[in-house]
N, C-alpha and C positions, 0 to 999 in steps of 0.2 A: 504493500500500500504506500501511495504517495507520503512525502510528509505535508503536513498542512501550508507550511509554506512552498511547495512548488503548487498546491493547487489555488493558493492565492493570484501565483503569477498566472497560473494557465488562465485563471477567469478574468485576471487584466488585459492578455490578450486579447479571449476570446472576445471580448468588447472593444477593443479595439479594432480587432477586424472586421466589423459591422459601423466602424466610426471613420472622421477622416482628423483621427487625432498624429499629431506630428508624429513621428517614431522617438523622438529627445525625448517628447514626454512621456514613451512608453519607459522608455532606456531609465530614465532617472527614476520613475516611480518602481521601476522593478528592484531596486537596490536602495533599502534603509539608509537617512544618513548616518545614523550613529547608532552601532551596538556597544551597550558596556554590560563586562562581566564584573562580578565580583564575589571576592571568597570573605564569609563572615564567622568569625570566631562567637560561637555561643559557650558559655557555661552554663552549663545544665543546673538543672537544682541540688542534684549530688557531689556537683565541686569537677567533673569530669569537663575536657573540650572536646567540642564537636565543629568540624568545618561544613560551612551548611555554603552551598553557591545561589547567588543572584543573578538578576539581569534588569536590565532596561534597556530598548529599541527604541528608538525613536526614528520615525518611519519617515515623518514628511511636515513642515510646517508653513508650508505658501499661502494658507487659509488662517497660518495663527497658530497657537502655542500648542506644540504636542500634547494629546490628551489620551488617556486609558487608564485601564485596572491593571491593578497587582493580582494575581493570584496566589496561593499558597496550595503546592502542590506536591508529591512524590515524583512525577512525571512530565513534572516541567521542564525545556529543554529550550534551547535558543530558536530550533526549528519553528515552535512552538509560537513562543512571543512575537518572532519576523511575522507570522502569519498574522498573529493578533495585531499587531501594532499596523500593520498593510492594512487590515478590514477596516480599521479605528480611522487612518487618512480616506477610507472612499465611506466610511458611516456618515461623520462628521459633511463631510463635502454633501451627502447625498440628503440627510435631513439642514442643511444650508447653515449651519452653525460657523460661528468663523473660529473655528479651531483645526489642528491636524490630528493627526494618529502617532500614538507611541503606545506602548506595553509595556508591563515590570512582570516580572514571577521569580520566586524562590523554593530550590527544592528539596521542599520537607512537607511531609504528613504534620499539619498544626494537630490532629487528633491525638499526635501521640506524645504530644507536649503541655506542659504546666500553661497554664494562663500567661505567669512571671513571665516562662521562656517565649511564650511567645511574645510576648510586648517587643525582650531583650531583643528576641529576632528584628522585628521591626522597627527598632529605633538605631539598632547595627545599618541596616537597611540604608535607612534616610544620611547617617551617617559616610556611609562608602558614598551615598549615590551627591557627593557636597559638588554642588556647581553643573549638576546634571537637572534635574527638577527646584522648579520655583514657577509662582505664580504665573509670570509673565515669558516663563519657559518650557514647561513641562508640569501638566495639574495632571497625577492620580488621584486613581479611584478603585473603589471596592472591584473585585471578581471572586472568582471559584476560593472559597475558603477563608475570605479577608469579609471582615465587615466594617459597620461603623466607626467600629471601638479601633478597629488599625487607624484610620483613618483618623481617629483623635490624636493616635500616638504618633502618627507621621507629622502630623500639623504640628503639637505641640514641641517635639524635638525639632521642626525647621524652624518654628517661634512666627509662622504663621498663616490664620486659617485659610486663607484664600488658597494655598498649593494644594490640596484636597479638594475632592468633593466626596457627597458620599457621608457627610457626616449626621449625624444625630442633629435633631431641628436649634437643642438646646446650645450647641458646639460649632453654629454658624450654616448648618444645614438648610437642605429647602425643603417647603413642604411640597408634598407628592413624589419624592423623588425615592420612597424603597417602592412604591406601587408602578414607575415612569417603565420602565420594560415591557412589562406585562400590560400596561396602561396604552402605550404607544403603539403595541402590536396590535391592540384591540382596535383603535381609531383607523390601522390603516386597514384593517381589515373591512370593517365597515366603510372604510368608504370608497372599498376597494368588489363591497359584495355584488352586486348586481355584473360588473364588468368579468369576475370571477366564476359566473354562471351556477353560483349557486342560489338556491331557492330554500323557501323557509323549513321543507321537511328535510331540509340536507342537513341540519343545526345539531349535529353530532358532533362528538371532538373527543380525540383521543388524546394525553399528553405524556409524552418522554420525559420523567424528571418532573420531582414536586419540589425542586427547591425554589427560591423566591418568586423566579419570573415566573414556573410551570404551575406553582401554587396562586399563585398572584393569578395568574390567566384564566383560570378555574374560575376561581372567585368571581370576579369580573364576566366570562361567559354566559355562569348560572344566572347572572343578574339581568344580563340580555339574553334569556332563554333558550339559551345553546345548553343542550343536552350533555356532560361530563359523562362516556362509556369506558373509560379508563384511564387509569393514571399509574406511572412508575415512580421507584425512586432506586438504588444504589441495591437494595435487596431483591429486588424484585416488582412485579405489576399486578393490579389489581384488575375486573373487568365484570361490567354489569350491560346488558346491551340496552337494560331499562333506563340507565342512569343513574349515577352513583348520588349521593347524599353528601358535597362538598364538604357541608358545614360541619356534618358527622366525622366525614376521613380528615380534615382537618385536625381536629379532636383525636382521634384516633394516631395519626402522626405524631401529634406533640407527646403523647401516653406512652408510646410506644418508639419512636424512631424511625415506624418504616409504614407503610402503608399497606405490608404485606400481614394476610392476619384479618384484613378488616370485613367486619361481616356483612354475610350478603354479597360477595362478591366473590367472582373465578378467580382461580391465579392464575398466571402463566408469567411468561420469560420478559426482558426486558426488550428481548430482538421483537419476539413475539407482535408487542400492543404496535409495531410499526406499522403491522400487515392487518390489522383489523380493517374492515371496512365501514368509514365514518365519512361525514364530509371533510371536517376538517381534522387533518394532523398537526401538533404543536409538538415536533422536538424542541425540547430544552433541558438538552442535559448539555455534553459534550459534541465532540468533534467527530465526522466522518463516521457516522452510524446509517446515516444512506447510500448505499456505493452498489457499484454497476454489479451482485449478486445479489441483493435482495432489493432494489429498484423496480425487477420486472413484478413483483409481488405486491407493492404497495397499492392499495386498494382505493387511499384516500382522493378528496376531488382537488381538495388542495392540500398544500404543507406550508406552512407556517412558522418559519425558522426563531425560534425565540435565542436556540442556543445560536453561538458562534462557528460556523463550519462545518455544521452537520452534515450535506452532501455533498458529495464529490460531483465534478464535473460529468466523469462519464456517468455519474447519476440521471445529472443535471439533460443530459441530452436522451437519456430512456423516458425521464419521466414527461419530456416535451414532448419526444412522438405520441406517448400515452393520453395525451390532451392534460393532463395534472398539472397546474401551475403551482411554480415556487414561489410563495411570496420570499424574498432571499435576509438572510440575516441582517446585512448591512443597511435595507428599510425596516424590517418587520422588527429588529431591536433595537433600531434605533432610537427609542424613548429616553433610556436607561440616561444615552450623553448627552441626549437634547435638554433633560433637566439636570444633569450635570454642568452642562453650559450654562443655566439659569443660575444653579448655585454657586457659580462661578461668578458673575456676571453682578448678583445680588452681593456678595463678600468685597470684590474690587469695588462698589460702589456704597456700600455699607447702609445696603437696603435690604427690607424685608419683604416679599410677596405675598400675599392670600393664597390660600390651597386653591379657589376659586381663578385667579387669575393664571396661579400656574399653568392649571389643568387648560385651562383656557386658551391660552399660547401652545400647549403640548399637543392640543388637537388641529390647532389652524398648522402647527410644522408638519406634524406627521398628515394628514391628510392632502398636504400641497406637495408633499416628498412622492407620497403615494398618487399622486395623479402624475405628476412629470414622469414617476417611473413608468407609469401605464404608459405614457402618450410615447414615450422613448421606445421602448416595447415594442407598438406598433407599430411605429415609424420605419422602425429598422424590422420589423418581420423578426421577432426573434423574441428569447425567453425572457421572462422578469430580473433575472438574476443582471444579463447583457444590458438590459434595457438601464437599470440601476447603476451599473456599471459605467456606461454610455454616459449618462446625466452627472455621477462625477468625475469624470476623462473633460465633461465639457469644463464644468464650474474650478477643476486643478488646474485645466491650460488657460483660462484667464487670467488667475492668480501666479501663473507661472514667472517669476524673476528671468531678467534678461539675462542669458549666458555672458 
């Protein structure tokens, strides 16, 4: 299997070849400006050292200050971050935010460490990364394993809060922004339904991954009457074709950890709930869980990318012929940055927003993101992902600096 960043590049291309963008601009966008490693000495709680490694990518900043997550992971790798930090410069450009794309990740299991150690992790972190991230340079944010509370500890070791987002409301946070992923994928969905040819009895949804966005998306669905027929999480998937009781496995999740177990419900595999047949599919777990073997199988009318890079290209072109449209990660989660850019945006300016206004601006972005991708789409004869792709190929080559 590819690594995820060569399948970044192939999808830059393949948008490109549908576009008549310069080839400079392919050339430079296909290579990160700056990778940093780094090796961080933790002391454990026992008095023992552990060399734990880092990273930050920083992908492209013509639209404005590198922006993305940290994640905290065992299988974190630079492969990994190049990719992440590439999707963050065409997210950013595609929901029209004036920011770029960058990545961090470190690789450890935070489960298998003390609260302490983890902090220590994270404040080592901000340490190595001195003169690489700042406000006006480089603003992370929460991913896979980091939450708010990192994000207090990075702010408070840089001495301050604007170089985060991602924080807790009380620690310079915005409001709407743990809901903004799941929030933004729902706007473009909807305003994305009727062009996507689905119709009201199609209001089925399967989801890959209960953690924030997949639980978040749930929540939010139930409430506009989309029917929840399964849901996964790390142990396993759950499946009702009646419709599961959100608010119940919800409850059930937090009691227990996993969502396997809960009653009234089939179990099956995590590959499994991919291939159900529903209208709509919502991966949001990890990366490259759709790929040209189990592609000819998927059943759903659409998919709905919440996670980062869940299908591969040659996915990407089985499930075209199939008529199944991708809504693609880089629109469909786009929310998550777009109110990260707010809380960014509110901090440099030492303003606070109403959850109403938030929300308010998160639905006029994500639903104008989601119409130019359509209209790029069909302009160019070709899938959501290209279409997506296309619209920020245009908006990077205007911001492009003269050679």
């Amino acid at each position: 299997m590819k690594n995820p960043f060569e399948n970044a590049l192939n999808q830059i291309r393949r948008a490109a070849d549908v576009t008549d963008v310069k080839a400079d601009v392919i050339s430079i966008l296909s290579h990160p400006m700056r990778e940093v490693r780094v090796s961080i000495p933790l002391k454990r709680d026992d008095g023992s050292l552990e060399m734990i490694e880092g990273f930050r990518v920083q992908h492209n900043n013509w639209r404005g200050p590198f922006k993305g997550g940290i994640r905290y992971h065992q299988d974190v790798d630079i492969h990994e971050v190049k990719a992440l930090a590439t999707w963050m410069t065409f997210k950013t450009a595609i929901a029209g935010i004036p920011m770029g794309g960058g990545k961090g990740g470190v690789t450890f299991n935070p489960k298998e460490y003390s609260q302490a150690e983890i902090e220590r992790v994270t404040r080592a972190w901000v340490r190595a990364m001195d003169g690489v991230i700042g406000p006006t340079v480089d603003v992370p944010a929460p991913d896979v394993n980091t939450r708010p509370q990192e994000m207090v500890w990075i702010a408070d070791e840089f001495g301050n809060p604007a170089v985060t987002t991602g924080k807790p409301i009380e620690a310079g946070g915005s409001e709407g922004r743990g809901e903004a992923t799941a929030q933004g994928g729902y706007y473009v969905l909807d305003e994305l339904f009727e062009d996507l040819s689905l119709e009201p009895e199609m209001k089925t949804v399967a989801i890959q991954g209960f953690g924030n966005a997949g639980r978040t998306f749930a929540r939010i669905a139930t409430r506009h009457e989309w029917k929840v027929i399964a849901v996964s999480d790390s142990r396993g998937a759950v499946y009702n074709p009646e419709g599961l009781d959100v608010e119940a496995l919800e409850r059930h999740k937090d009691e227990t950890r996993s969502v396997v177990g809960f009653e009234g419900a089939q179990e099956m595999t995590n590959e499994a709930i991919l291939e159900l047949e529903c209208g709509l599919l919502a991966p949001a777990a990890l990366e490259n869980v759709i790929t040209q073997e189990n592609a000819p199988r998927i059943q759903a009318k659409v998919v709905l990318e919440l996670a980062n890079g869940p299908t591969t290209p040659e996915a990407d072109d089985i499930l075209f012929e199939k008529g199944i449209h991708v809504v693609p990660d880089v629109l469909a989660n786009a929310g998550g940055v777009t109110v990260s850019y707010f809380e960014w945006e509110q901090n440099m300016k030492d303003e606070k927003w109403t959850a109403p206004d938030v929300d308010a601006k998160l639905k006029t972005a994500m639903a104008d993101a989601a119409r130019q991708t359509w209209d790029r789409a069909r302009e160019y004869k070709t899938d959501l992902r290209r279409g997506a792709f296309a619209l920020a190929l245009e908006r990077l080559s205007e911001a492009q600096p003269e050679l």
